[in-house]
RODO-2510 file (C-alpha; in nm, 4 decimals, decimal comma):
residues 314
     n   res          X          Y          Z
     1     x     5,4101     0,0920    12,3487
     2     x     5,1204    -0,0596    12,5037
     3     x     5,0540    -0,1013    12,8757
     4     x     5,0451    -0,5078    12,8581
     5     x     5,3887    -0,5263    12,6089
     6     x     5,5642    -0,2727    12,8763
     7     x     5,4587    -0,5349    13,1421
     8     x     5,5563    -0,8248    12,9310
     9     x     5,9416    -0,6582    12,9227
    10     x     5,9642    -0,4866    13,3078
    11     x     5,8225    -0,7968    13,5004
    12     x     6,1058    -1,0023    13,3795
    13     x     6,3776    -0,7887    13,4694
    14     x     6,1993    -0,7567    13,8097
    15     x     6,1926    -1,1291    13,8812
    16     x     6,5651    -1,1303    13,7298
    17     x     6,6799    -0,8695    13,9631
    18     x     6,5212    -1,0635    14,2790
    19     x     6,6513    -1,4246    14,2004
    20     x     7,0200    -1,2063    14,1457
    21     x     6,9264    -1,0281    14,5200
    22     x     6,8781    -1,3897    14,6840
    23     x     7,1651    -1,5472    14,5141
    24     x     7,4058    -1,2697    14,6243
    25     x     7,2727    -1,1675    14,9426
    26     x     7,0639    -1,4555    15,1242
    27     x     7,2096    -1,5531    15,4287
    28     x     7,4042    -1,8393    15,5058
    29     x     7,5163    -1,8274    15,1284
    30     x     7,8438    -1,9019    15,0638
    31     x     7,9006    -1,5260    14,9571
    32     x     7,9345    -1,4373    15,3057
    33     x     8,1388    -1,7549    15,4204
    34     x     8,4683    -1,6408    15,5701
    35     x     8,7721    -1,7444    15,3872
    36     x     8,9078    -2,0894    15,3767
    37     x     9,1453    -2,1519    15,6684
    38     x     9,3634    -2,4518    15,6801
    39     x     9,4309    -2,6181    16,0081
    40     x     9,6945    -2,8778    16,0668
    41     x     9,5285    -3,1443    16,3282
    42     x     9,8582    -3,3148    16,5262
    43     x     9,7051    -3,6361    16,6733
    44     x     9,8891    -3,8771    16,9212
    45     x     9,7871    -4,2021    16,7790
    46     x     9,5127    -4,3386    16,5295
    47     x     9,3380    -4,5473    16,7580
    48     x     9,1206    -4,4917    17,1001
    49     x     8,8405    -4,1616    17,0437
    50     x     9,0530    -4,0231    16,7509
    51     x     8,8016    -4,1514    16,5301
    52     x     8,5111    -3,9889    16,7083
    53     x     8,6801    -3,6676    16,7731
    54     x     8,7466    -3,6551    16,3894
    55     x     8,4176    -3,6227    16,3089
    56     x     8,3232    -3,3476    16,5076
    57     x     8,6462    -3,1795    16,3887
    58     x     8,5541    -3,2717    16,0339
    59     x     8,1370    -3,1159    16,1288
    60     x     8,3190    -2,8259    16,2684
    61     x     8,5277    -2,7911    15,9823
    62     x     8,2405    -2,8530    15,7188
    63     x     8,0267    -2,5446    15,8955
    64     x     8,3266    -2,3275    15,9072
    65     x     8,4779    -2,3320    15,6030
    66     x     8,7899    -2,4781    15,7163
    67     x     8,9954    -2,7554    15,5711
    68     x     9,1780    -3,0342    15,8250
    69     x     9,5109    -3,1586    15,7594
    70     x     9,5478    -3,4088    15,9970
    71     x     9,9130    -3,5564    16,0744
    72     x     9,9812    -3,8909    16,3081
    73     x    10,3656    -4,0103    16,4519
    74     x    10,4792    -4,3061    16,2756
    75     x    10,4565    -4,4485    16,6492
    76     x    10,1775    -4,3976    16,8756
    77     x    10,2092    -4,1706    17,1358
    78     x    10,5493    -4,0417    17,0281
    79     x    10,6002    -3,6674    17,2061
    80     x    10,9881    -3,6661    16,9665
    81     x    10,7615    -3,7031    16,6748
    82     x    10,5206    -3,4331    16,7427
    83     x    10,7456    -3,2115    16,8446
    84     x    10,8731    -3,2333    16,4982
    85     x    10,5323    -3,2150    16,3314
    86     x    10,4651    -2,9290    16,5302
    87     x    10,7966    -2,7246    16,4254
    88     x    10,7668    -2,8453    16,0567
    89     x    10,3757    -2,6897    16,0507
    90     x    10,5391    -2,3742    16,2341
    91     x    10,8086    -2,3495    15,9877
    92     x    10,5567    -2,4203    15,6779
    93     x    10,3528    -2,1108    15,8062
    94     x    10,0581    -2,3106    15,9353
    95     x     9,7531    -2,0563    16,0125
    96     x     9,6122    -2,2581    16,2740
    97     x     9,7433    -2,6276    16,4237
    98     x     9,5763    -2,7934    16,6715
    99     x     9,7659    -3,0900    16,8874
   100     x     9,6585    -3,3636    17,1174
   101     x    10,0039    -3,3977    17,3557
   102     x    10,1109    -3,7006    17,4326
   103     x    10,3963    -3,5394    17,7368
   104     x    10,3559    -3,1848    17,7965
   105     x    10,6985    -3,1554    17,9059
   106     x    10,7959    -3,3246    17,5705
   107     x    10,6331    -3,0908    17,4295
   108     x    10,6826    -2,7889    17,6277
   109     x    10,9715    -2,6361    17,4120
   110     x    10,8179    -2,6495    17,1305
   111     x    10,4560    -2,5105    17,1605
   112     x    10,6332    -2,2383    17,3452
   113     x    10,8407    -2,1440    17,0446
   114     x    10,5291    -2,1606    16,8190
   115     x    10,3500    -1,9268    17,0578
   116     x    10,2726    -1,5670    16,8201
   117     x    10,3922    -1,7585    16,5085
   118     x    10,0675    -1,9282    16,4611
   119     x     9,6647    -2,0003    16,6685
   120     x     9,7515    -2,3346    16,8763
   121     x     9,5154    -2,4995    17,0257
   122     x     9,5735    -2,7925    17,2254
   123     x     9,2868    -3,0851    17,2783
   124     x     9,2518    -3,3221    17,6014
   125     x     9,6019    -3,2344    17,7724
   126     x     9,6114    -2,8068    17,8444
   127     x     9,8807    -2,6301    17,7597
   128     x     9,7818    -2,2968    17,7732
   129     x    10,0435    -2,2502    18,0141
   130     x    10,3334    -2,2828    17,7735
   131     x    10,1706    -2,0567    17,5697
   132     x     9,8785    -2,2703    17,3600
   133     x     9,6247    -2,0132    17,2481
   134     x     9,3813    -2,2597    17,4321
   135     x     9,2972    -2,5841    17,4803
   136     x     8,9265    -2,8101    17,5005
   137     x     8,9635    -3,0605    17,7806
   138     x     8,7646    -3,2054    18,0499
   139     x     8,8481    -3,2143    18,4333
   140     x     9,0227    -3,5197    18,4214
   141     x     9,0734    -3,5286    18,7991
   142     x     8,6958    -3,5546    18,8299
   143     x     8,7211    -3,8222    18,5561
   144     x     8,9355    -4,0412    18,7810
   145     x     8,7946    -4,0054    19,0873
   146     x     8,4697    -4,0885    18,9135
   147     x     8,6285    -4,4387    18,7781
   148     x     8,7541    -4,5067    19,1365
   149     x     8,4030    -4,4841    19,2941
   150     x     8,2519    -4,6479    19,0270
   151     x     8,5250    -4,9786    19,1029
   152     x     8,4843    -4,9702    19,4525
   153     x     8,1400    -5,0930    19,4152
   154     x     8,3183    -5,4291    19,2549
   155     x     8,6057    -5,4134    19,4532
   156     x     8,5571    -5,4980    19,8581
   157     x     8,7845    -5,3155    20,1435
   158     x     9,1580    -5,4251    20,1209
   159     x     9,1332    -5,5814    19,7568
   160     x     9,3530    -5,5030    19,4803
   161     x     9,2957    -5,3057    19,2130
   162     x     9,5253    -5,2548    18,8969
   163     x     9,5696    -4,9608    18,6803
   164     x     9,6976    -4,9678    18,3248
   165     x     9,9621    -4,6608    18,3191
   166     x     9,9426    -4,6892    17,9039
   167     x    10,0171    -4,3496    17,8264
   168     x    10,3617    -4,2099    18,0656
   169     x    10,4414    -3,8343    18,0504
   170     x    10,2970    -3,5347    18,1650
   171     x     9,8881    -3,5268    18,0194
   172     x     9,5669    -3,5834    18,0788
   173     x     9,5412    -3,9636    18,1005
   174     x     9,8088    -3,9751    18,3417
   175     x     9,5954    -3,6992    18,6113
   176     x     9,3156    -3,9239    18,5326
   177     x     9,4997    -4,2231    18,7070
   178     x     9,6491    -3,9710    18,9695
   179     x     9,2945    -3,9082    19,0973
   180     x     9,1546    -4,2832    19,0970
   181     x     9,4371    -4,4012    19,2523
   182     x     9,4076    -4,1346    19,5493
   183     x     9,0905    -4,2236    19,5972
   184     x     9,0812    -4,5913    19,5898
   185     x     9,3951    -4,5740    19,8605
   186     x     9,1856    -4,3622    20,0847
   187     x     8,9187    -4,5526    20,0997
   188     x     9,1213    -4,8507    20,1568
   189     x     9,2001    -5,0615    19,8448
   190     x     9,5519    -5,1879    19,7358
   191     x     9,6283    -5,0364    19,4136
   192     x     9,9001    -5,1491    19,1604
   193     x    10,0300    -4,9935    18,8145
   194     x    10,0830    -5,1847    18,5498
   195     x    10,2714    -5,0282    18,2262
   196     x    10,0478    -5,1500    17,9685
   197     x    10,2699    -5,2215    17,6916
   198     x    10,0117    -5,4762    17,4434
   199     x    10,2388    -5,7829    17,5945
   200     x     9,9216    -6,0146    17,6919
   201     x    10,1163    -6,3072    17,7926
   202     x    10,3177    -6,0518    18,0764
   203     x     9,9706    -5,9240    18,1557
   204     x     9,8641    -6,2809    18,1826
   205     x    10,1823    -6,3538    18,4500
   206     x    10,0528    -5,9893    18,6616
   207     x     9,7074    -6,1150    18,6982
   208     x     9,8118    -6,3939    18,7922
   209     x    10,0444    -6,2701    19,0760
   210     x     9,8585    -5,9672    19,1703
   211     x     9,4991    -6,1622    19,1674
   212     x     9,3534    -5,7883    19,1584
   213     x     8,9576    -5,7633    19,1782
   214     x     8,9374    -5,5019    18,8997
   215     x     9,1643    -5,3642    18,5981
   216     x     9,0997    -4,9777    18,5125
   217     x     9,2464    -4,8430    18,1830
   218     x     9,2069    -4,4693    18,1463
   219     x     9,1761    -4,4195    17,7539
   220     x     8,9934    -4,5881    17,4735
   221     x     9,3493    -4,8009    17,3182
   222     x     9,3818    -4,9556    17,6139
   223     x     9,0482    -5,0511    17,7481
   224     x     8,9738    -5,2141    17,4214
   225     x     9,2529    -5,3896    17,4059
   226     x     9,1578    -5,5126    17,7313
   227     x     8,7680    -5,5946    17,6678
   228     x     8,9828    -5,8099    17,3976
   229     x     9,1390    -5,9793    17,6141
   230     x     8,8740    -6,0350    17,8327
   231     x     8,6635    -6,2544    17,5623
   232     x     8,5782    -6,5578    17,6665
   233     x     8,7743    -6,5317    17,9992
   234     x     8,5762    -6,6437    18,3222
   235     x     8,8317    -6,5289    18,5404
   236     x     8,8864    -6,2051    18,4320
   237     x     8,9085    -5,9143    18,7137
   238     x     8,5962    -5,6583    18,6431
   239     x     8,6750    -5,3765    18,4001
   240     x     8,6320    -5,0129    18,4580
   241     x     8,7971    -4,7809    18,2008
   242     x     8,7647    -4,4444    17,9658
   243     x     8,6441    -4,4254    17,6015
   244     x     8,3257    -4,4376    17,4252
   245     x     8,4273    -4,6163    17,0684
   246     x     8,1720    -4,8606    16,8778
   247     x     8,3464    -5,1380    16,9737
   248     x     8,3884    -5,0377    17,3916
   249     x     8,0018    -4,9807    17,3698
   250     x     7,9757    -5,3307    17,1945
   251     x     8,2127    -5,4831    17,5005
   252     x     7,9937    -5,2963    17,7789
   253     x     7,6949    -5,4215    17,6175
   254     x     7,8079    -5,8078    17,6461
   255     x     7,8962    -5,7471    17,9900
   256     x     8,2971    -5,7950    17,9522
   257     x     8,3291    -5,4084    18,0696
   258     x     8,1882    -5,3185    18,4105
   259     x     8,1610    -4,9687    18,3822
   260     x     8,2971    -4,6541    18,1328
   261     x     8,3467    -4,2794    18,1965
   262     x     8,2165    -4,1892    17,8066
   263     x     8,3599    -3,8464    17,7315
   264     x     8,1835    -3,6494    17,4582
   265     x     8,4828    -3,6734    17,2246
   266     x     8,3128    -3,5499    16,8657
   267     x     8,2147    -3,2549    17,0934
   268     x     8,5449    -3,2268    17,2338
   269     x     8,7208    -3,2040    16,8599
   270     x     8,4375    -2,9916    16,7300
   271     x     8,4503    -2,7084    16,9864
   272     x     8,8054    -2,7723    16,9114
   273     x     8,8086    -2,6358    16,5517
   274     x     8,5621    -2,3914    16,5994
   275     x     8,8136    -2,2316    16,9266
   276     x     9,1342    -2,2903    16,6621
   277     x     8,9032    -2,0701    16,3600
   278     x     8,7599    -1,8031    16,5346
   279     x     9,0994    -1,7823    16,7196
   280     x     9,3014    -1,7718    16,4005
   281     x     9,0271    -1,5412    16,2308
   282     x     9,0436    -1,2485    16,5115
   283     x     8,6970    -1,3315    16,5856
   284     x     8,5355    -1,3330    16,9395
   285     x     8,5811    -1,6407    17,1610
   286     x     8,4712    -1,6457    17,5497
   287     x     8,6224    -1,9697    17,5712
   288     x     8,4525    -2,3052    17,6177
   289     x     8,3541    -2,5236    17,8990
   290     x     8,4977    -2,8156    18,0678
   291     x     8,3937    -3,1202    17,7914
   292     x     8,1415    -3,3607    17,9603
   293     x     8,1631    -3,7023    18,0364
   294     x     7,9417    -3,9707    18,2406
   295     x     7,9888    -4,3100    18,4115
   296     x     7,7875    -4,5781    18,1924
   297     x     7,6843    -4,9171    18,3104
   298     x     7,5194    -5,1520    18,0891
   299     x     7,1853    -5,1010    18,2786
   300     x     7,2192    -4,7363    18,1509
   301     x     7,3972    -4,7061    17,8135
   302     x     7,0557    -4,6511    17,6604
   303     x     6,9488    -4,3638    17,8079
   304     x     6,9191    -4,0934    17,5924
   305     x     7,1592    -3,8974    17,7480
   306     x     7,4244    -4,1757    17,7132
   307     x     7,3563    -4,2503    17,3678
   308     x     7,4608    -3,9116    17,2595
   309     x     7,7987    -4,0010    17,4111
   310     x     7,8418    -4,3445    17,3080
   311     x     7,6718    -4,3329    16,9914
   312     x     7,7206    -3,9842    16,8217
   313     x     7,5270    -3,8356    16,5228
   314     x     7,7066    -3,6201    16,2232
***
């Protein structure tokens, strides 16, 4: 056989056995993804920063080969109904759930029971003390007192302020309005709280009794029902509040919302996932840090900085 036939046959099989190599063994090739994990997702409600905190669950979930099953209470913010989410996912042999409480004391019970059975992971509200494998939150006490001192600027000594209690229990949202309303009675300011229940036309009859200089809701639901209800209203108190949704940035942009603590929510639910599948996987996790947030005024919400939180990139 001559030398140029033998070359002919051998530097095929070469270039075969390289493009085989790269196929099987390149990295970052699905050959060396870990297996596919399913994680049930237990929200509280389907409206405020769920939808940006899905997509960086569903980014998370996309990088780590993990699929969401995401399950909501017929009614928002029912702690009965995720209690029994959250025992029907334990029962079904869930790998890994994670759960955004709506009353920790609800709740209690039942993520204690789950502990060993399954990876929880608990987002906004920690629960790691009744035995939640962990839990991504922010330091919501921060978070209030940060809304307080951002209202006092609107709100002169002795004047009233109201504050939507729209989400009773034991969470996150509820410290949040612990800490402003410390903070706005110490440095003198009346403070009132309202139990937002959607009723505008009892909302209307508080305002109008109360007269207070500034409203402050403490999640996305209600403030946007506020900057709603705010439309067109020359009279309205000044509007301080929590979230960081399209339509919150669209209300602080046309001036009907004061000021916003925007909390990096598709960060929140991504670092979520990723805590929930390494967890469940036996991999290493240090643990993640407290999930950021920043007061935005409309002279500011284009900073770069602020756009990552109010306007955030898959």
């Amino acid at each position: 056989m001559s030398r140029k036939v033998l070359l002919q046959l051998v530097l095929p099989l070469i270039g075969l056995s390289v493009l085989f190599w790269l196929l099987a063994f390149a990295p970052g090739d699905k050959h060396h993804q870990p297996a596919l994990l399913e994680m049930s997702v237990i929200l509280r409600d389907g409206d405020g920063n769920v939808s940006a905190m899905r997509k960086g669950m569903e980014q998370a979930a996309k990088d780590l080969n993990v699929e969401l099953r995401f399950l909501t209470p017929a009614e928002d913010n029912s702690a009965v109904e995720q209690v029994q989410l959250l025992e029907h996912e334990v029962s079904g042999a869930a790998p890994a759930i994670l759960l955004i409480p709506a009353d920790r004391e609800a709740l209690g019970e039942a993520v204690s029971a789950a502990a060993g059975k399954t990876t929880l992971v608990t987002v906004e509200s920690d629960m790691t003390a009744w035995g939640a494998d962990a839990s991504i939150s922010m330091d919501h006490q921060a978070l209030g007192e940060a809304l307080g001192k951002a209202t006092l600027n609107g709100v002169p000594f002795g004047g009233t302020v109201l504050l939507l209690d729209s989400l009773p229990g034991d969470n996150g949202v509820r410290e949040r309005m612990e800490a402003a309303k410390a903070l706005l009675e110490e440095k003198g300011r009346q403070v009132r709280i309202y139990r937002w229940t959607s009723d505008s036309t009892a909302f209307a009859n508080i305002l109008r009794i109360e007269r207070p200089k500034a409203v402050i809701a403490f999640e996305a639901a209600a403030l946007t029902e506020m900057a709603e209800l705010s439309r067109g209203e020359e009279a309205f108190p000044l509007l301080y509040g929590c979230g960081s949704t399209a339509g919150i940035a669209a209300a602080l942009e046309k001036g009907r919302v004061t000021a916003i603590a925007a909390v990096n929510v598709f960060s929140a639910g991504y670092l979520a996932v990723e805590a929930a599948a390494k967890l469940a996987r036996h991999e290493s996790w240090t643990g993640a840090s407290s999930v950021g947030f920043s007061i935005v005024r409309q002279e500011t919400m284009y900073s770069s900085d602020n756009q990552k939180l109010l306007f955030p990139v898959t």
